[in-house]
PDB file with SEQRES, HELIX, SHEET and CRYST1 records, atoms N, CA, C and O in Angstrom:
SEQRES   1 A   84  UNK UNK UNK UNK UNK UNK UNK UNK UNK UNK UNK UNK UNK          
SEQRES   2 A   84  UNK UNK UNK UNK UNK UNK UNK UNK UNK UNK UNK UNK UNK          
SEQRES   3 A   84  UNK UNK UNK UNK UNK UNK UNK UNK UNK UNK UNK UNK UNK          
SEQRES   4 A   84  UNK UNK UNK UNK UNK UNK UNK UNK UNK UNK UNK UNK UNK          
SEQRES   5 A   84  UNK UNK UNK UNK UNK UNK UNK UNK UNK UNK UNK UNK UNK          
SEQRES   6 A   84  UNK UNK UNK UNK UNK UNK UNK UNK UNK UNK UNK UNK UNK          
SEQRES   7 A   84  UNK UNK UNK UNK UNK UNK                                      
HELIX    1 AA1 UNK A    5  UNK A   22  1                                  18    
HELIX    2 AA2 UNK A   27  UNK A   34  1                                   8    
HELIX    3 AA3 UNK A   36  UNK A   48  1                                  13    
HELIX    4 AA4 UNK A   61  UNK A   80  1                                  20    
CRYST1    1.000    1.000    1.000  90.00  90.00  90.00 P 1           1          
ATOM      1  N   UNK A   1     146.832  53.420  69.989  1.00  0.00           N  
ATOM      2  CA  UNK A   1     148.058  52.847  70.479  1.00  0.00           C  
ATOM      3  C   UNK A   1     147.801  51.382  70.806  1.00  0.00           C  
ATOM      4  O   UNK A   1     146.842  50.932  71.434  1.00  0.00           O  
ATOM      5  N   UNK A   2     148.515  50.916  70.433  1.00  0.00           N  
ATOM      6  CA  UNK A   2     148.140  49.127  70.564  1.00  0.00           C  
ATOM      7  C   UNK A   2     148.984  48.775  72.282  1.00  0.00           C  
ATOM      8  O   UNK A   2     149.812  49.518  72.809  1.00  0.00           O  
ATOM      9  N   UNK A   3     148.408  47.318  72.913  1.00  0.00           N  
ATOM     10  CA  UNK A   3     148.327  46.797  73.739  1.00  0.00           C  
ATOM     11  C   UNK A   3     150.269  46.598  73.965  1.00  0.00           C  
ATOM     12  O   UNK A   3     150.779  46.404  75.068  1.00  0.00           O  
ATOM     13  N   UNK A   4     150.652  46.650  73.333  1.00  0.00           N  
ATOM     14  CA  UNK A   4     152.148  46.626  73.611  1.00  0.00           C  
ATOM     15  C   UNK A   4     153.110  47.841  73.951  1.00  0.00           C  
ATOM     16  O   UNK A   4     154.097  47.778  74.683  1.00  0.00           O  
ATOM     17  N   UNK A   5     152.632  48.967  73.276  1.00  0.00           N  
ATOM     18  CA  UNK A   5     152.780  50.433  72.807  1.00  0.00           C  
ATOM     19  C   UNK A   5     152.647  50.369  74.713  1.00  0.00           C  
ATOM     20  O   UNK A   5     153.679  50.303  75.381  1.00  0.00           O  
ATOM     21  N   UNK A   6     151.292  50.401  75.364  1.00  0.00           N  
ATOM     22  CA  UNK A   6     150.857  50.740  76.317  1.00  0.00           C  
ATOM     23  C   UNK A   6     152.052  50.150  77.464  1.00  0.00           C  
ATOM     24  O   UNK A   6     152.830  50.589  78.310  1.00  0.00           O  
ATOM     25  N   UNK A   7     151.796  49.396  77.113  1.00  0.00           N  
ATOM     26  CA  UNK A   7     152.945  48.124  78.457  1.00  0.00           C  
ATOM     27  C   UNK A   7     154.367  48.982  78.370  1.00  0.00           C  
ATOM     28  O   UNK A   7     154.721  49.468  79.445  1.00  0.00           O  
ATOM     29  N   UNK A   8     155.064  49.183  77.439  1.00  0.00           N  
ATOM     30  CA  UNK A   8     156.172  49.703  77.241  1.00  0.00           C  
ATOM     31  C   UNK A   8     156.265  51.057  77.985  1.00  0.00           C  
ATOM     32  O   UNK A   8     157.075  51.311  78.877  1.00  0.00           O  
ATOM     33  N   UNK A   9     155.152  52.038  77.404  1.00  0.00           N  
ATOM     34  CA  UNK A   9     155.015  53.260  77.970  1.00  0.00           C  
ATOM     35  C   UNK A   9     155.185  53.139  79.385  1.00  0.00           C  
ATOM     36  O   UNK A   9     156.033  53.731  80.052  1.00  0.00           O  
ATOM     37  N   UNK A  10     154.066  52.094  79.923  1.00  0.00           N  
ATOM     38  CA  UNK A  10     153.632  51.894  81.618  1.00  0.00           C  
ATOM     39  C   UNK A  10     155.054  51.489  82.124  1.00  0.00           C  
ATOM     40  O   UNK A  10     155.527  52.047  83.114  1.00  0.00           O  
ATOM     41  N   UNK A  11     155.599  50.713  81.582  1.00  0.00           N  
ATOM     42  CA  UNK A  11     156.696  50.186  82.236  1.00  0.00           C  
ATOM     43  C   UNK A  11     157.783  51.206  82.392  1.00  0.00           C  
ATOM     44  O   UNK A  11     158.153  51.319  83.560  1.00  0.00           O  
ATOM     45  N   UNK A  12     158.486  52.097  81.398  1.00  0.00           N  
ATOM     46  CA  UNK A  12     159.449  53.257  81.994  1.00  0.00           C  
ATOM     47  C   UNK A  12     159.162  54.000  82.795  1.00  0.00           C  
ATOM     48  O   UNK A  12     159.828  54.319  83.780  1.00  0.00           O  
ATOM     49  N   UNK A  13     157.328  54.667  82.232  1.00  0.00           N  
ATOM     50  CA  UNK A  13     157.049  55.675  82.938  1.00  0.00           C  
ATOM     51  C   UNK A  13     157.083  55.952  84.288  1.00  0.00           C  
ATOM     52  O   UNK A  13     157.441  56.879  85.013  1.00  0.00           O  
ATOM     53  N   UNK A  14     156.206  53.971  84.483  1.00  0.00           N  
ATOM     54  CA  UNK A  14     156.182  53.640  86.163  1.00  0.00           C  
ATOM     55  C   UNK A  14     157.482  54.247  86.933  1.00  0.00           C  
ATOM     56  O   UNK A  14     157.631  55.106  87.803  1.00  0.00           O  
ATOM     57  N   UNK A  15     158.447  53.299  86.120  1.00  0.00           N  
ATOM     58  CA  UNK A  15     159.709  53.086  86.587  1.00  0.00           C  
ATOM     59  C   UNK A  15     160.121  54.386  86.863  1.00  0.00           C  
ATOM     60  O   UNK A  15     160.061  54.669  88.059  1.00  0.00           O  
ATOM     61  N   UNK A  16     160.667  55.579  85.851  1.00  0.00           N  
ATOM     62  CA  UNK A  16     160.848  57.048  86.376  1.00  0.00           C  
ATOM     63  C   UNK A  16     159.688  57.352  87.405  1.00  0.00           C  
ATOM     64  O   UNK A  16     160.073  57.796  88.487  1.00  0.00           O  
ATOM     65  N   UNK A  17     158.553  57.211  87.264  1.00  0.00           N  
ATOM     66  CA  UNK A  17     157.543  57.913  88.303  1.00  0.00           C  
ATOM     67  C   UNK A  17     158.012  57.576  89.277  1.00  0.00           C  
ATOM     68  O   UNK A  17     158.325  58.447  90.088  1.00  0.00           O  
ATOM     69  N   UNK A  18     158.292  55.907  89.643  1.00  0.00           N  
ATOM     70  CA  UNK A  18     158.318  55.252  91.289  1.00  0.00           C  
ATOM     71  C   UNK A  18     159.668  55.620  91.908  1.00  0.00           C  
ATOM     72  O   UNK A  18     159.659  55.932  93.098  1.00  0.00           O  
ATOM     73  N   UNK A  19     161.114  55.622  91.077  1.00  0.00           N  
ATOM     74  CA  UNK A  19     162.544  56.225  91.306  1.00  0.00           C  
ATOM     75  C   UNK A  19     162.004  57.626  91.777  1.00  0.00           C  
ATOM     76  O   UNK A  19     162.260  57.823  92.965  1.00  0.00           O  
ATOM     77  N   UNK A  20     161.378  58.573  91.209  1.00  0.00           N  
ATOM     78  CA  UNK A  20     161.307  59.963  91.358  1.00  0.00           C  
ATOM     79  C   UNK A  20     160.693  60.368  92.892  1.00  0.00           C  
ATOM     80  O   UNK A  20     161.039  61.357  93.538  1.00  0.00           O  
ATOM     81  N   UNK A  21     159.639  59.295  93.333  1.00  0.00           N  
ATOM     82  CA  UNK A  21     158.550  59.702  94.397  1.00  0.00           C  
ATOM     83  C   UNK A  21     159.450  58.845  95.454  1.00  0.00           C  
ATOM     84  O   UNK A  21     159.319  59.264  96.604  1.00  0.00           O  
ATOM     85  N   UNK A  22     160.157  57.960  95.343  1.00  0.00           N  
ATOM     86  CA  UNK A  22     159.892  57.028  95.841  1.00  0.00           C  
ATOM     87  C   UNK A  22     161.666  56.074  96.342  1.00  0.00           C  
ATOM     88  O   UNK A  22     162.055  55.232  97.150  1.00  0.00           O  
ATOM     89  N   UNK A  23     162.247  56.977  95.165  1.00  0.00           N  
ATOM     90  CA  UNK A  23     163.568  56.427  95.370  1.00  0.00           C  
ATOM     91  C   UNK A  23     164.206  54.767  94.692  1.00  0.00           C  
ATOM     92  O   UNK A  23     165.338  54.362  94.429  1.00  0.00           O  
ATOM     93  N   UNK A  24     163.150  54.297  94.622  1.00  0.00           N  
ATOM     94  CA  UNK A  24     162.851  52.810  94.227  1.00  0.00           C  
ATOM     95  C   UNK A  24     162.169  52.268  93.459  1.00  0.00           C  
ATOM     96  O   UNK A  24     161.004  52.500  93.783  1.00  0.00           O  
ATOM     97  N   UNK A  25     162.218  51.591  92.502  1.00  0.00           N  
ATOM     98  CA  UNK A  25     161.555  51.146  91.391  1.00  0.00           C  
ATOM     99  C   UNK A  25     160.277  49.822  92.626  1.00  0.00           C  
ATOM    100  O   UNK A  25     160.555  49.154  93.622  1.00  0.00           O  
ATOM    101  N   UNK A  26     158.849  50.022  91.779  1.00  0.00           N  
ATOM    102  CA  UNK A  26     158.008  49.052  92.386  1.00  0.00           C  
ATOM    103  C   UNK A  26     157.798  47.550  91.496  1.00  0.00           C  
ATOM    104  O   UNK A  26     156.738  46.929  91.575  1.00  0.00           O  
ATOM    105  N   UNK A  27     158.936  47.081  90.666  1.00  0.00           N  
ATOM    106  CA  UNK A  27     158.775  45.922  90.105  1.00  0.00           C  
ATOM    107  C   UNK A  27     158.383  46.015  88.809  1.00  0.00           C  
ATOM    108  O   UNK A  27     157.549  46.887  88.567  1.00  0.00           O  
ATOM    109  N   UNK A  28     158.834  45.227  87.766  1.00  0.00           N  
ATOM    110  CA  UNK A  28     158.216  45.291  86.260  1.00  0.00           C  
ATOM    111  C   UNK A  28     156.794  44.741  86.400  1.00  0.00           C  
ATOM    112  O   UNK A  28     156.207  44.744  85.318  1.00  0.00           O  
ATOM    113  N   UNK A  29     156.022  44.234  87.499  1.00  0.00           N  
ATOM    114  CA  UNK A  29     154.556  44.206  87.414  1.00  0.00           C  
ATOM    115  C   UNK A  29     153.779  45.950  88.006  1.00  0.00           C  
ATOM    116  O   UNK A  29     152.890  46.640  87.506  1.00  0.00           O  
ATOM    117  N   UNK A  30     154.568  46.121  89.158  1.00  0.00           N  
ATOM    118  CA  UNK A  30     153.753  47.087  89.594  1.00  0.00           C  
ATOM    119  C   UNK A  30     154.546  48.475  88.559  1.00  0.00           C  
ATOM    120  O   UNK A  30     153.591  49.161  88.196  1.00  0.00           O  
ATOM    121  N   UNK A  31     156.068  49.193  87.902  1.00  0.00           N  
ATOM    122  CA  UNK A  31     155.978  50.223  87.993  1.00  0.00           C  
ATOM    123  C   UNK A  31     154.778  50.107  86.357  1.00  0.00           C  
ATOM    124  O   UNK A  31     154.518  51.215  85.886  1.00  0.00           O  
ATOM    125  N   UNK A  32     154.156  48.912  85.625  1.00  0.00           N  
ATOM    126  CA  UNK A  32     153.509  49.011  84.198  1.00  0.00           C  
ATOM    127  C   UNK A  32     152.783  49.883  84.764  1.00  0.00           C  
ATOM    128  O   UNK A  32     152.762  51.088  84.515  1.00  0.00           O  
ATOM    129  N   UNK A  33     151.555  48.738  86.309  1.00  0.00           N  
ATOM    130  CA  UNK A  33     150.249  49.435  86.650  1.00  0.00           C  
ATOM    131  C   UNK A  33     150.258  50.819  86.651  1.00  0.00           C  
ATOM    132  O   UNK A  33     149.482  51.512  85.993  1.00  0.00           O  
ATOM    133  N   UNK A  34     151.531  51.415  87.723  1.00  0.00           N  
ATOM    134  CA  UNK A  34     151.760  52.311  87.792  1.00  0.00           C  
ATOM    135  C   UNK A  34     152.004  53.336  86.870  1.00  0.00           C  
ATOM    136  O   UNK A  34     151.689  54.519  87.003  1.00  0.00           O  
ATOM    137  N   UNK A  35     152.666  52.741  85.793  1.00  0.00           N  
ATOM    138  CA  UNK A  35     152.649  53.796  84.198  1.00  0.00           C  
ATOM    139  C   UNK A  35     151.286  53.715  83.491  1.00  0.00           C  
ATOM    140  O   UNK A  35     151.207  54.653  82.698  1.00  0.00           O  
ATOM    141  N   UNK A  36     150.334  53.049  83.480  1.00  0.00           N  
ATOM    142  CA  UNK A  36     149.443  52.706  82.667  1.00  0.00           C  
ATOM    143  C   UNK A  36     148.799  53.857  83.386  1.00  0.00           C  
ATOM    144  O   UNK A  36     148.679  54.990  82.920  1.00  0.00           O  
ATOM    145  N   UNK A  37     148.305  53.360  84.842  1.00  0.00           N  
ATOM    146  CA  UNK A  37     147.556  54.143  85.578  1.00  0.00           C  
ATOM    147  C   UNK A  37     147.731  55.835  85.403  1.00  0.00           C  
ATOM    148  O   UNK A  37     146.907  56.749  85.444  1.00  0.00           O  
ATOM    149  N   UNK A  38     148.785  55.811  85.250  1.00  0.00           N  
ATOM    150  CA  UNK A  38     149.621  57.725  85.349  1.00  0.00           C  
ATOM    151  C   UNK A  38     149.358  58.070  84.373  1.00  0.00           C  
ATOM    152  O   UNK A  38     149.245  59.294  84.317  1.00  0.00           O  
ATOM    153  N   UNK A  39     149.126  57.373  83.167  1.00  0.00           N  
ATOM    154  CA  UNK A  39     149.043  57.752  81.766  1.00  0.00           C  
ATOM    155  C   UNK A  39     148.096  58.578  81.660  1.00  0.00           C  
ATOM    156  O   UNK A  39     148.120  59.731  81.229  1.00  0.00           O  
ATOM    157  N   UNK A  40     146.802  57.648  82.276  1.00  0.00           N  
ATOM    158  CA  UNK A  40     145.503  58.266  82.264  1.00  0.00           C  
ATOM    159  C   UNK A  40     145.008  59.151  83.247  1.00  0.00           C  
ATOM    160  O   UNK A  40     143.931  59.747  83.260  1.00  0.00           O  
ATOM    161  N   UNK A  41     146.044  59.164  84.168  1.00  0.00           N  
ATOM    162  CA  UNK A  41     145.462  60.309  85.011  1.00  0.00           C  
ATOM    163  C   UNK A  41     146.750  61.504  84.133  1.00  0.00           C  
ATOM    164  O   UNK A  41     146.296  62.638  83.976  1.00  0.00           O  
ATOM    165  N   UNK A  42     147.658  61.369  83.807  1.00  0.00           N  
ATOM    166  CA  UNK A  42     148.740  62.602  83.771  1.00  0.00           C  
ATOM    167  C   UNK A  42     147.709  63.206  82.079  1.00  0.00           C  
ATOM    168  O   UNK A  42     147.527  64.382  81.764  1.00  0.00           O  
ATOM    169  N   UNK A  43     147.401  62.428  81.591  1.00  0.00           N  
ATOM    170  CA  UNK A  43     146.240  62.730  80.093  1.00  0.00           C  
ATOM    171  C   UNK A  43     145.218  63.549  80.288  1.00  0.00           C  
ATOM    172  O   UNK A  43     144.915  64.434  79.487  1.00  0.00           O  
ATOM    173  N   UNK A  44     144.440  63.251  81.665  1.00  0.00           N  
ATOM    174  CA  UNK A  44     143.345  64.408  82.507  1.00  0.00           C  
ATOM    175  C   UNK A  44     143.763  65.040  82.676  1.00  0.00           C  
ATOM    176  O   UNK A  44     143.341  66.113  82.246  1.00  0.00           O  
ATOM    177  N   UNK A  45     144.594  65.023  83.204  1.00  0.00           N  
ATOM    178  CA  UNK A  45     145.535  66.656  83.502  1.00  0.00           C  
ATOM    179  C   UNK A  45     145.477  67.278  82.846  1.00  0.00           C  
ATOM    180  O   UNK A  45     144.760  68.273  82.746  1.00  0.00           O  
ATOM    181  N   UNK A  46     146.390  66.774  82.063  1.00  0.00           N  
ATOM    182  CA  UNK A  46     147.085  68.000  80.801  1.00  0.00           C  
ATOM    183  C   UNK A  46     145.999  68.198  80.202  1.00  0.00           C  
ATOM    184  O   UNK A  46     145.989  69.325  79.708  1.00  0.00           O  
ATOM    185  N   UNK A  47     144.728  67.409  79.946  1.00  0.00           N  
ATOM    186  CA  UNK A  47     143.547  67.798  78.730  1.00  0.00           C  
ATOM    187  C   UNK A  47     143.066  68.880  79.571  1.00  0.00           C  
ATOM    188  O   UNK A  47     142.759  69.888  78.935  1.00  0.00           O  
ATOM    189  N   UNK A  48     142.874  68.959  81.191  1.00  0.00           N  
ATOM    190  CA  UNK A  48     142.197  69.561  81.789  1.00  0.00           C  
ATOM    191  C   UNK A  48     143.091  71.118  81.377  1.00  0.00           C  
ATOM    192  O   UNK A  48     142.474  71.800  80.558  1.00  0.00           O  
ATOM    193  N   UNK A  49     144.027  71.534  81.708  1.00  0.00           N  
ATOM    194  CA  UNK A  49     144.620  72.674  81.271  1.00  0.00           C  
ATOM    195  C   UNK A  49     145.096  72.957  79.743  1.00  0.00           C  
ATOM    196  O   UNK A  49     146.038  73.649  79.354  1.00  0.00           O  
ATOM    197  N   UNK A  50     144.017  72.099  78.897  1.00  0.00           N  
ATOM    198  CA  UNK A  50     144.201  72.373  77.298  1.00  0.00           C  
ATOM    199  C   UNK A  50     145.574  72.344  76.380  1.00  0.00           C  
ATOM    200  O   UNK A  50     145.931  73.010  75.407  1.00  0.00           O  
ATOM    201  N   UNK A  51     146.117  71.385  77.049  1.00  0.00           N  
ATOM    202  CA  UNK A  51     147.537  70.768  76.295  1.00  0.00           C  
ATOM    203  C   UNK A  51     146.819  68.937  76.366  1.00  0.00           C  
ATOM    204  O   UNK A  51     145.898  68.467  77.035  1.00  0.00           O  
ATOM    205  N   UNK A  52     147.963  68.177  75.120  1.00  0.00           N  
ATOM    206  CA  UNK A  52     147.590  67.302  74.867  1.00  0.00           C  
ATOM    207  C   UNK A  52     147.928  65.965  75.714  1.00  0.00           C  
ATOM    208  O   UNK A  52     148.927  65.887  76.428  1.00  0.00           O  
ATOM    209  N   UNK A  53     147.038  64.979  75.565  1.00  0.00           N  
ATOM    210  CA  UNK A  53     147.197  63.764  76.894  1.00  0.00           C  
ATOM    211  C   UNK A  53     148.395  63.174  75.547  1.00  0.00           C  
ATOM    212  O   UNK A  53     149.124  63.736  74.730  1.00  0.00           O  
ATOM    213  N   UNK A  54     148.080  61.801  75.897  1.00  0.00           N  
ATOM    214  CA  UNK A  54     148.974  60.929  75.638  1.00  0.00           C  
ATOM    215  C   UNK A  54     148.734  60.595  74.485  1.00  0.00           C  
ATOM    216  O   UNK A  54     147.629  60.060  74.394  1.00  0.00           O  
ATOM    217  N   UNK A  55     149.564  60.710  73.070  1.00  0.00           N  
ATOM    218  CA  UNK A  55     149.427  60.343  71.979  1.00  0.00           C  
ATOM    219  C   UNK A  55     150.118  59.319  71.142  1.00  0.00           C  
ATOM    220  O   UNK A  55     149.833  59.220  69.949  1.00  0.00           O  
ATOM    221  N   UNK A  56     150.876  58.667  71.618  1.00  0.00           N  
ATOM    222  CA  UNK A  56     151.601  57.697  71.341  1.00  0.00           C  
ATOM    223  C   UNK A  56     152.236  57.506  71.921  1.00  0.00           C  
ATOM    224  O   UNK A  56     152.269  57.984  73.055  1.00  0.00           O  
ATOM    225  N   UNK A  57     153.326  56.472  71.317  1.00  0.00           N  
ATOM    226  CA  UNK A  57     154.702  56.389  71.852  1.00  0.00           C  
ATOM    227  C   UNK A  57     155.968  57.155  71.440  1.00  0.00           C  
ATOM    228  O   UNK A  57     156.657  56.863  70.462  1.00  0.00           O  
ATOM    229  N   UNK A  58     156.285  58.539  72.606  1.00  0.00           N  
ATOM    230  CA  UNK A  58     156.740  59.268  72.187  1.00  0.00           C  
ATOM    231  C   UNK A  58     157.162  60.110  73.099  1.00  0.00           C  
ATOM    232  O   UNK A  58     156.437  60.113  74.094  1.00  0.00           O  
ATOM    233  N   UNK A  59     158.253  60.983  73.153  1.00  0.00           N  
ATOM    234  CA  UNK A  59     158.588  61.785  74.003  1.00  0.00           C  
ATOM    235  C   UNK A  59     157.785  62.609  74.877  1.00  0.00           C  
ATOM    236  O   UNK A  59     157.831  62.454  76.097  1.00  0.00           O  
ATOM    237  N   UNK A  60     157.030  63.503  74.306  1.00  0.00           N  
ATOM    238  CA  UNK A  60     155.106  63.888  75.387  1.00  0.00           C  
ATOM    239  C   UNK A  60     154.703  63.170  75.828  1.00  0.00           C  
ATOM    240  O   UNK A  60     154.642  63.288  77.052  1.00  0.00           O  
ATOM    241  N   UNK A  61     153.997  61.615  75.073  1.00  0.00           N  
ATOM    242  CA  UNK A  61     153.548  61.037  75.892  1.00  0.00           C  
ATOM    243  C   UNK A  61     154.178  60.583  77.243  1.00  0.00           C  
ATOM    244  O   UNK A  61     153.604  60.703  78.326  1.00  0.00           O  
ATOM    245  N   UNK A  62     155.298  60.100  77.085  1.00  0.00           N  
ATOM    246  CA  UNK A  62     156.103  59.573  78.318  1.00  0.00           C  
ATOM    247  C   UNK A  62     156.516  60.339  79.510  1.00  0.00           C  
ATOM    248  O   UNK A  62     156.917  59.851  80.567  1.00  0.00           O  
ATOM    249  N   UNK A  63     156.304  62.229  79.087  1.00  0.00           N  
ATOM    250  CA  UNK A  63     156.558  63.375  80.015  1.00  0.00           C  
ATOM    251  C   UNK A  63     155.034  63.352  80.646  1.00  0.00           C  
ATOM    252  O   UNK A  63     154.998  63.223  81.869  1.00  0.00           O  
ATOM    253  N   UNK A  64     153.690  63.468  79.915  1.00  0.00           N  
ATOM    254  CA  UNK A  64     152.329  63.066  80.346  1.00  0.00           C  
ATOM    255  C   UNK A  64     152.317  61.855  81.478  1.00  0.00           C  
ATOM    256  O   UNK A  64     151.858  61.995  82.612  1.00  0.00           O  
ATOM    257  N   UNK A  65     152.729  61.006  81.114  1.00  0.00           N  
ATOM    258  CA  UNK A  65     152.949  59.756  81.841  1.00  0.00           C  
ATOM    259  C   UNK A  65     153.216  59.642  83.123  1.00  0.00           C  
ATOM    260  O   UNK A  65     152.523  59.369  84.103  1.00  0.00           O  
ATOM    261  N   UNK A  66     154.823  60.005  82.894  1.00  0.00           N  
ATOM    262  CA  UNK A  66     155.545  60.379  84.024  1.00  0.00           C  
ATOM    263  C   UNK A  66     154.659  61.359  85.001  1.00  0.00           C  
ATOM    264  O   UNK A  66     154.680  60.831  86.113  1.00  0.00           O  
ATOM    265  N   UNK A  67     153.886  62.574  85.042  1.00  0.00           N  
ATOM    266  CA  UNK A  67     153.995  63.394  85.711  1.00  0.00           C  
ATOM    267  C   UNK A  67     152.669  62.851  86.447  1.00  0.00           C  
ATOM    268  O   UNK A  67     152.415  62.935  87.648  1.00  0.00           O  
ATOM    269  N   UNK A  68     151.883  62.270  85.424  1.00  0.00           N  
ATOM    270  CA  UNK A  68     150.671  61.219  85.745  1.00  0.00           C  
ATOM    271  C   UNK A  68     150.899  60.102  87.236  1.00  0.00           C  
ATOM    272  O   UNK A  68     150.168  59.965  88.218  1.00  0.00           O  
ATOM    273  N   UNK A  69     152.063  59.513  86.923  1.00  0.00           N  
ATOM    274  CA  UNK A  69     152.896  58.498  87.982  1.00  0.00           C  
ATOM    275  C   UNK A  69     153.549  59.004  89.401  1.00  0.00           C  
ATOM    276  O   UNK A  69     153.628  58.438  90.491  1.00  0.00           O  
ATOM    277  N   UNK A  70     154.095  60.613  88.842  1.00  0.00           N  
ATOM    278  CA  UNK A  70     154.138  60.918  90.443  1.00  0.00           C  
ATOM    279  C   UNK A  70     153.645  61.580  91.123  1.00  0.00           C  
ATOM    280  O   UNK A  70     154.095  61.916  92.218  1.00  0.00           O  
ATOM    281  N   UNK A  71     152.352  62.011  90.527  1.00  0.00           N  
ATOM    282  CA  UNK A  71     150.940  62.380  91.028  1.00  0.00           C  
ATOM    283  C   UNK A  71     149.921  61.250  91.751  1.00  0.00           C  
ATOM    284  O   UNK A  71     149.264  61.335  92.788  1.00  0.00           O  
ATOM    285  N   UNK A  72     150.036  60.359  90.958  1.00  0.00           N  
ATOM    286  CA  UNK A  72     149.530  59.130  91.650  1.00  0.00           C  
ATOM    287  C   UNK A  72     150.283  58.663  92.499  1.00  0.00           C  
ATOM    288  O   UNK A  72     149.734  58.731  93.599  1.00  0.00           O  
ATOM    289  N   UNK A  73     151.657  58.042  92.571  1.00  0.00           N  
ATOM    290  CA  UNK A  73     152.340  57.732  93.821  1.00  0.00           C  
ATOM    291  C   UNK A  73     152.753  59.134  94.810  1.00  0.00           C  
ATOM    292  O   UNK A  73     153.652  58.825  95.592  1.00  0.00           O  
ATOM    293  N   UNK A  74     152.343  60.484  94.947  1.00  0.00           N  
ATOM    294  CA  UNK A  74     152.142  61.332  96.076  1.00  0.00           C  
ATOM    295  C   UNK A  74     151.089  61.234  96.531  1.00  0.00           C  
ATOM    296  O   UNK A  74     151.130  61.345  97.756  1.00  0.00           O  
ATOM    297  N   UNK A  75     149.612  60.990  95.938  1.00  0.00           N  
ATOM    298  CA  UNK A  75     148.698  61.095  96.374  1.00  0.00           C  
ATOM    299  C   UNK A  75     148.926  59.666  97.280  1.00  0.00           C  
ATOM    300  O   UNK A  75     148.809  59.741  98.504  1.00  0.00           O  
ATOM    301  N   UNK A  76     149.299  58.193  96.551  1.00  0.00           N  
ATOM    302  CA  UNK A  76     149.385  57.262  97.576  1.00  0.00           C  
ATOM    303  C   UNK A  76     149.844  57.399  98.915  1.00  0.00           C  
ATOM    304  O   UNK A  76     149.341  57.251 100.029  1.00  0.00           O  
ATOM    305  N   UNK A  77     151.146  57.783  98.385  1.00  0.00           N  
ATOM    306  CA  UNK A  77     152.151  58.190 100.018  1.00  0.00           C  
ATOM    307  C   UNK A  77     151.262  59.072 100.867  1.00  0.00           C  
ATOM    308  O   UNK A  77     151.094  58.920 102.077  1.00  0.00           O  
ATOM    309  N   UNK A  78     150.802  59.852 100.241  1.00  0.00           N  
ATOM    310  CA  UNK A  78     150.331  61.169 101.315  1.00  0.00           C  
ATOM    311  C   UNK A  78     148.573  60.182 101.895  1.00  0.00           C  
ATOM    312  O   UNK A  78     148.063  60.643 102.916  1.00  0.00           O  
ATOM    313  N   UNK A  79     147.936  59.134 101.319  1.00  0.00           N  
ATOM    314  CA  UNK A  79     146.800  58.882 102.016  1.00  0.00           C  
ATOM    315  C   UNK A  79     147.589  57.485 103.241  1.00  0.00           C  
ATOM    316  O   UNK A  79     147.291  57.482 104.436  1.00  0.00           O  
ATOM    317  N   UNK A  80     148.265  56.761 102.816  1.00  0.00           N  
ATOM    318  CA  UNK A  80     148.817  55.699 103.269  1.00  0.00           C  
ATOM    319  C   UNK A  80     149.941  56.029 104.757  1.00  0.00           C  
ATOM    320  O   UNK A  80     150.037  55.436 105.831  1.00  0.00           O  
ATOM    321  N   UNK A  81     150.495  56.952 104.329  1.00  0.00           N  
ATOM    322  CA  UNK A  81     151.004  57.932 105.128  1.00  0.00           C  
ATOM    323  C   UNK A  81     152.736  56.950 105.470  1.00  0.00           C  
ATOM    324  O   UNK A  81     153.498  57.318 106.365  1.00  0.00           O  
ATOM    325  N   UNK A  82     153.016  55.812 104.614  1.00  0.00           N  
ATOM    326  CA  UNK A  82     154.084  55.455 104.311  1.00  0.00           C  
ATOM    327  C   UNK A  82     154.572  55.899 102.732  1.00  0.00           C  
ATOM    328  O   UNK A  82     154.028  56.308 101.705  1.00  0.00           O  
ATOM    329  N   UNK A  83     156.253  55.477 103.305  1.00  0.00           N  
ATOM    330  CA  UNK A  83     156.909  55.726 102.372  1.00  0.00           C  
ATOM    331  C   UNK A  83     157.908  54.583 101.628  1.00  0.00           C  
ATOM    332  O   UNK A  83     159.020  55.102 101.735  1.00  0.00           O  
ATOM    333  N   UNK A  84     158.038  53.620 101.108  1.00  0.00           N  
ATOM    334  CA  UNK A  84     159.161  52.712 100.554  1.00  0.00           C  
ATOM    335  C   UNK A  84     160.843  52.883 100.825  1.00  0.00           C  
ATOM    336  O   UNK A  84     161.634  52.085 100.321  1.00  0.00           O  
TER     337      UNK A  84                                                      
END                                                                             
């Protein structure tokens, strides 16, 4: 997946992840981090229970993504112990 592919992904995914956890989008800089970041954790996941991570740009990937994003922003909220 090329360097643009990625940004695009990061950027909705964030965006649904941070609306979903959070109520509020965290910015076109932070929800990318936030999609990029989810990508690769929501990809462990799913590899970990033997379904596929993130394979493009594509409807799975972006459900991988997503679930990646509000796994990572619960775990934030729940160590930080705020909420947005």
């Amino acid at each position: 997946m090329s360097i643009i592919a990625w940004l695009v992904l990061g950027l909705v995914s964030g965006f649904i992840g941070s609306k979903i956890v959070s109520r509020r989008g965290a910015g076109i800089l932070g929800d990318i981090v936030i999609g990029v970041i989810g990508a690769f954790i929501g990809g462990a996941i799913f590899s970990f229970f033997g379904a596929g991570g993130v394979t493009g740009l594509n409807l799975w990937s972006l459900l991988v993504s997503v679930a990646g994003s509000v796994v990572l922003l619960a775990a934030y909220y729940a160590f930080t112990g705020k909420r947005r």
